[in-house]
C-alpha positions as CSV (number, residue, x, y, z in Angstrom):
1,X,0.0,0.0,0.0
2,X,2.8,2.4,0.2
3,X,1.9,4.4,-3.3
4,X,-1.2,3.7,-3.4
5,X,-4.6,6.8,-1.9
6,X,-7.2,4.8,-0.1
7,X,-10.6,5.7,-1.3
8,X,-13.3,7.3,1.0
9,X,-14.4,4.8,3.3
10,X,-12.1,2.4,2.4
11,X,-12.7,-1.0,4.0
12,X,-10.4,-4.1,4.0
13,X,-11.6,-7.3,5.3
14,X,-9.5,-9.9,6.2
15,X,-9.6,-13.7,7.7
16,X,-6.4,-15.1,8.9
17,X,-6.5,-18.8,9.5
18,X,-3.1,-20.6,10.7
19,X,-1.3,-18.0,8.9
20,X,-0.3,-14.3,9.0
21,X,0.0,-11.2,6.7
22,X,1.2,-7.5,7.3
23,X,0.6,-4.1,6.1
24,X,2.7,-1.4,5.3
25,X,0.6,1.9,5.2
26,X,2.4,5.3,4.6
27,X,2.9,7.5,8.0
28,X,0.2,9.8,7.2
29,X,-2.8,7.5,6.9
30,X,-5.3,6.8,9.9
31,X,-5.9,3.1,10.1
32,X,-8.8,1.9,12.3
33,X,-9.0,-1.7,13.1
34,X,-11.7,-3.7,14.5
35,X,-10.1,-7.6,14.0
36,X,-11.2,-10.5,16.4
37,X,-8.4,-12.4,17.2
38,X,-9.4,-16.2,18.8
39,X,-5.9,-17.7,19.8
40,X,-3.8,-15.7,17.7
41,X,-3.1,-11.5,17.5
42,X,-3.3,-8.3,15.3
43,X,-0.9,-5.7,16.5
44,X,-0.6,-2.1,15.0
45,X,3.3,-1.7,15.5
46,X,3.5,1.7,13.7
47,X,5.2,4.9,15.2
48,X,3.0,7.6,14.9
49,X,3.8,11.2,14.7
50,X,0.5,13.3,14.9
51,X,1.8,16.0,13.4
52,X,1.9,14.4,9.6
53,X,-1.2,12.5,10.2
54,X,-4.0,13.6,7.0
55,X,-7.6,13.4,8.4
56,X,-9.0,12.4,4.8
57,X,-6.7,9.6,4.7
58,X,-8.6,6.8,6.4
59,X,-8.8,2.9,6.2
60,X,-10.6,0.6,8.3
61,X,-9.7,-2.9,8.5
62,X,-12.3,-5.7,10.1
63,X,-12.0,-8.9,10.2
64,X,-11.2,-11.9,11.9
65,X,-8.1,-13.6,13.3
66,X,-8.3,-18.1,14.0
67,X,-4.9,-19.5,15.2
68,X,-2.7,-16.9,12.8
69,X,-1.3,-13.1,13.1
70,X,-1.1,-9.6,11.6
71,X,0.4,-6.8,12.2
72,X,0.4,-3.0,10.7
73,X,3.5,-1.0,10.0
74,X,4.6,2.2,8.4
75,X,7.7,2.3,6.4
């Protein structure tokens, strides 16, 4: 994801099962995540500076989570 815009309310789904997967969103993008996780974990592991945070950049990822993981990054 790191050239790409997200459109307005962008949604990603996602179902992890005995696996994983990561994403790599740019620093200024607001990612909201709402995953269940049953024996396994999704972990946003990005640094965050507020100040180069863009409002109109939003994603929301839902899902759910069965004996894997995920994680979210910035680059």
């Amino acid at each position: 994801l790191k050239e790409a815009q997200p459109a307005p309310n962008c949604i990603i789904d996602v179902f992890i099962l005995f696996g994983g997967t990561k994403f790599i969103v740019p620093d200024d993008w607001v990612v909201k995540s709402d995953v269940v996780s049953i024996f396994g974990g999704f972990d946003d592991k990005r640094s965050i500076n507020s100040q180069q945070v863009d409002s109109n950049k939003i994603i929301n990822i839902k899902g759910l989570v069965l004996f894997g993981g995920g994680e979210i990054k910035n680059y």
